[in-house]
ZALUMDREN-244976 format. One line per 5 residues: their letters; for each residue x, y, z of C-alpha. Coordinates in pm, whole numbers, plus 50000, padded with zeros to 5 digits. Layout:
% ZALUMDREN-244976
A> X Y Z | ...
This chain:
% ZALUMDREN-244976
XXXXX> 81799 60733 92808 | 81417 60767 92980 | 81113 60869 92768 | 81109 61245 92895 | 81528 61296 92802
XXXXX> 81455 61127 92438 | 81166 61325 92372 | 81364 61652 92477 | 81670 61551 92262 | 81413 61449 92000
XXXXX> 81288 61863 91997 | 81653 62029 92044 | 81736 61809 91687 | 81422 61941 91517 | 81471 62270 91626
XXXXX> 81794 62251 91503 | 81698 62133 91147 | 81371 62293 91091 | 81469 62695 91073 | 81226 62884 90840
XXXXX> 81349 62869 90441 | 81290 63017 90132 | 81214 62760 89824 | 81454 62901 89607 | 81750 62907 89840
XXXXX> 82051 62821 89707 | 82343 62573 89824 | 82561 62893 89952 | 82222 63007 90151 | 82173 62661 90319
XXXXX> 82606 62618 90390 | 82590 62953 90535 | 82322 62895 90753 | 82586 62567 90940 | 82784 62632 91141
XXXXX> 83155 62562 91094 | 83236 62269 91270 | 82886 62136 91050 | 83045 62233 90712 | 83343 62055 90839
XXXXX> 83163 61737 90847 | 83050 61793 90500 | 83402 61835 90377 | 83530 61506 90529 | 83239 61311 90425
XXXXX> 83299 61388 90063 | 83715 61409 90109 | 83791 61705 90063 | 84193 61831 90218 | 84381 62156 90288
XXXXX> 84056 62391 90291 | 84067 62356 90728 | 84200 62669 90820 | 84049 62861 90563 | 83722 63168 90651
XXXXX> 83384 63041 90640 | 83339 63226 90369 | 83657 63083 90169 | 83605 62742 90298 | 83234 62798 90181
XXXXX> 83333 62844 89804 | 83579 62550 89822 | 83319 62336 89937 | 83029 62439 89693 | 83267 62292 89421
XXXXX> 83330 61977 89612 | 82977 61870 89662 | 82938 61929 89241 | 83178 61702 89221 | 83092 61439 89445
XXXXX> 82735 61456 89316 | 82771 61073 89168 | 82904 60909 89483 | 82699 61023 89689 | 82422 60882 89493
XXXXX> 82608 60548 89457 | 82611 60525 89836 | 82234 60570 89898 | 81985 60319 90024 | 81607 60245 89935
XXXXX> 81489 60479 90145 | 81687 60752 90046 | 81666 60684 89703 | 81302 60673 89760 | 81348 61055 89885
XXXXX> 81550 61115 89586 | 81294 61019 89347 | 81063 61250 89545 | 81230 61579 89574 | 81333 61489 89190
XXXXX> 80949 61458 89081 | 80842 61744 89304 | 81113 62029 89205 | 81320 61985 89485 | 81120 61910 89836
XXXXX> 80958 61620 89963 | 80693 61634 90260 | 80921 61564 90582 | 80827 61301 90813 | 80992 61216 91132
XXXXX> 81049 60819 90999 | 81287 61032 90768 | 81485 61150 91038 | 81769 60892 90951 | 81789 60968 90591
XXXXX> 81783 61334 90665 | 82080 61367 90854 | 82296 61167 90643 | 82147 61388 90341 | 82258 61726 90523
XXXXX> 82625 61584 90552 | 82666 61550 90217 | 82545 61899 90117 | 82305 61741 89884 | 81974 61819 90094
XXXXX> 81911 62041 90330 | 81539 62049 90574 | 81352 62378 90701 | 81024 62502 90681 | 80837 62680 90413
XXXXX> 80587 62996 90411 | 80309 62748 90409 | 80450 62587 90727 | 80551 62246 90569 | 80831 62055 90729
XXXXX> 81038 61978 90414 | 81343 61819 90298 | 81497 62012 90012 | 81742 62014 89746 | 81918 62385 89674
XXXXX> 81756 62505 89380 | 82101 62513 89208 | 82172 62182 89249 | 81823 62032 89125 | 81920 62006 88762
XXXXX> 82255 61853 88817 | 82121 61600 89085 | 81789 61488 88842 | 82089 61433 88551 | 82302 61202 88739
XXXXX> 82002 61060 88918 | 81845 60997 88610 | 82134 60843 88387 | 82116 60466 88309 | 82378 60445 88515
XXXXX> 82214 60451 88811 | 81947 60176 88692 | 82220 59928 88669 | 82387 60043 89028 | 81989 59891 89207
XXXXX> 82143 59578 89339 | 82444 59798 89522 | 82143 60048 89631 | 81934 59736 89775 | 82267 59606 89926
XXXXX> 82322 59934 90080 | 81979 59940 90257 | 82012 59531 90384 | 82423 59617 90511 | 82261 59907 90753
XXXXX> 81982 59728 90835 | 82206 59361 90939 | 82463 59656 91146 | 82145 59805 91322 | 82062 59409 91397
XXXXX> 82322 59323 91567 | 82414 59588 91775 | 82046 59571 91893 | 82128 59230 92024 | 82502 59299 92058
XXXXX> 82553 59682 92181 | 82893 59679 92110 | 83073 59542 91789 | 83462 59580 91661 | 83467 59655 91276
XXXXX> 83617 59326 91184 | 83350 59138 91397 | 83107 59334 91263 | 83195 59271 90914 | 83227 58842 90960
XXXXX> 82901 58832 91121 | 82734 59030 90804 | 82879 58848 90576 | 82772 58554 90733 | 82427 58688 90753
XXXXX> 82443 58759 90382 | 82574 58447 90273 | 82807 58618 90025 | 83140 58787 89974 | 83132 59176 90144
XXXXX> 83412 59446 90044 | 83523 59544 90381 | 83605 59889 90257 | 83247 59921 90071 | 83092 59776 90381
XXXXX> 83257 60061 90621 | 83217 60384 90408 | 82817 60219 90291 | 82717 60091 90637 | 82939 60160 90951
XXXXX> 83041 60524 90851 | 82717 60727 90812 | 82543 60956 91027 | 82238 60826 91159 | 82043 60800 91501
XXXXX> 82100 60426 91583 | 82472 60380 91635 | 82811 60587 91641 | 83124 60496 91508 | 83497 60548 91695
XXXXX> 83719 60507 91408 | 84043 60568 91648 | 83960 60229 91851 | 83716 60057 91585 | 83461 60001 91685
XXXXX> 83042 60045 91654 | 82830 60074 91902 | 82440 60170 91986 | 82388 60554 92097 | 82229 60439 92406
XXXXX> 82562 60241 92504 | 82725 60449 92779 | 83078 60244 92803 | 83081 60076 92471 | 83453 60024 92551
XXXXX> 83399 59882 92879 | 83211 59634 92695 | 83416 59528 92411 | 83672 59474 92671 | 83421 59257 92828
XXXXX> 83276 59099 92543 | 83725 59019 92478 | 83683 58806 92777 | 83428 58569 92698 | 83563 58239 92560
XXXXX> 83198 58191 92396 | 83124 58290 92036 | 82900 58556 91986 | 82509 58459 92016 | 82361 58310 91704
XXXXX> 82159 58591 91489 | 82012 58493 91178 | 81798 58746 90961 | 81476 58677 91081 | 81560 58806 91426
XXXXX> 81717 59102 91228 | 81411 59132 91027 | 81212 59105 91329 | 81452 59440 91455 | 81419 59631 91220
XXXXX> 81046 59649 91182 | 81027 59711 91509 | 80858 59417 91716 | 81014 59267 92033 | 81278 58988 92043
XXXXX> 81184 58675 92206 | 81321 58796 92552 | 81141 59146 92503 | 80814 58942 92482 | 80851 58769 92800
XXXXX> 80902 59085 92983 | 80648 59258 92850 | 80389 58998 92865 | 80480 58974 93205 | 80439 59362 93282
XXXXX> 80106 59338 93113 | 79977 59056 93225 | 80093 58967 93585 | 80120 59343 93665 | 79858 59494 93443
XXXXX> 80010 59797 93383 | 79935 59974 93053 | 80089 59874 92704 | 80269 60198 92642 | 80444 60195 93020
XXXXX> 80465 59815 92959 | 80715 59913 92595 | 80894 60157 92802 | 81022 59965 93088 | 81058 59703 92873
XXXXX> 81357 59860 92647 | 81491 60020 92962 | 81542 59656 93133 | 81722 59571 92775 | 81941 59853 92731
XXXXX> 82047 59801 93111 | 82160 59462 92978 | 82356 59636 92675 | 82523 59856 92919 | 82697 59570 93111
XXXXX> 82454 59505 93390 | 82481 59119 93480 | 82124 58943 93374 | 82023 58865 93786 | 82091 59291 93825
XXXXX> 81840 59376 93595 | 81543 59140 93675 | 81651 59238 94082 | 81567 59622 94005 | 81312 59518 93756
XXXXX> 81132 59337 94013 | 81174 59571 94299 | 81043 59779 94069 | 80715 59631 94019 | 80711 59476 94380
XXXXX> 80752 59140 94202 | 80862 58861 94388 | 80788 58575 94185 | 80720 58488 93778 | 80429 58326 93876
């Protein structure tokens, strides 16, 4: 996807979540304001069966009474930075100060009916809790409970961030590969069940999940099965990732390769830093989309009238 087609997706999103709100809406306000197929998500994220075919209105009510109820696991299943948010909207009565690095956190949020986003009468961009469920979210937030449950939080947080690794350097993964090469990365025993409904199955802006043909793959992937079925082929193990190049990833510097591009753009070509990042990612996810290695350096080098490295 180019600059201009991310940026426009980028707006159609926020448009979509930021709709003007009152402060003390309540759950039914914000589920009324989805639309169907949205509350349906809802309902299958926290497992709740046989309320389908019922009106919005009906289905509405049923769901209300879920989300009480799952109130506790969808706590347990939070990472740092959502628990960070948490801990914010507790401490400020409900809303926390969007910002767009939240993007992530807010969408998984909304499909849990937990927190909704909008904006307020003094034009704020805020993520906010219904104002009937802020007293029943601080008291399960706050129970000791939750202080012992840290270590799962912090796992949480490092199991997306290893998933959002790999398929950087991967594109495409199966579940089971997915899960080995974690565990491997973790050096210690991962509950393949706790690893899919924690890590894999979440809504987030990275990667999507097929559960049908299980498998994970980046957003910008355009024939994620055309790769796997390539990546089937290869007699080769996988290429060696260890957690500094995950690290490296997910705080958002280059990979080795990345750096050799983009030097090259900047240096040999001098063209600007910013057009430099851009072209850059666009050569990589060429290569994450199946194009052979000698492709993308052809076009890349047509591109810049490059006929040589030197």
């Amino acid at each position: 996807m180019n600059k201009v087609a991310m940026l426009d997706a980028y707006s159609k999103l926020e448009n979509k979540l930021f709709n003007k709100i009152k402060r003390e809406g309540t759950l039914k306000d914000f589920l009324e304001g989805m639309t169907k197929e949205e509350l349906n998500k809802i309902r299958k994220n926290i497992g709740i069966k046989g309320i389908s075919n019922l009106k919005k209105q009906e289905f509405i009510v049923e769901l209300e009474a879920g989300i009480l109820d799952n109130i506790d696991n969808i706590i347990k299943a939070l990472d740092d930075e959502q628990k960070d948010i948490l801990e914010s909207l507790i401490s400020n009565d409900g809303v926390h100060l969007y910002h767009e690095d939240n993007m992530e956190s807010l969408i998984k949020y909304r499909y849990t009916g937990m927190v909704f986003s909008g904006i307020l009468d003094n034009e704020d961009k805020v993520m906010i809790i219904p104002r009937d469920l802020v007293l029943p979210i601080k008291e399960k937030f706050l129970n000791s409970a939750y202080t012992v449950d840290a270590k799962e939080i912090q796992c949480n947080s490092l199991w997306i961030n290893i998933i959002k690794g790999l398929l950087y350097y991967y594109g495409v993964l199966s579940l089971e590969n997915a899960h080995r090469l974690a565990v491997n990365l973790c050096g210690e025993k991962i509950d393949f069940y706790d690893f899919i409904t924690q890590a894999i199955d979440i809504e987030n802006e990275f990667y999507k999940y097929d559960k049908e043909e299980r498998i994970i793959y980046l957003k910008e992937v355009e024939k994620p099965f055309y790769i796997i079925h390539q990546q089937n082929k290869m007699e080769n193990e996988y290429l060696p990732i260890n957690m500094q190049m995950i690290e490296k990833v997910c705080n958002g510097q280059l990979t080795e390769s990345e750096k050799e591009i983009y030097n090259l753009l900047v240096q040999k070509k001098s063209i600007d830093k910013e057009e430099a990042m851009i072209i850059t990612k666009g050569f990589m996810t060429k290569i994450k989309n199946g194009v052979s290695l000698k492709e993308a350096l052809e076009e890349l080098f047509q591109f810049i009238n490059l006929t040589s490295l030197i």
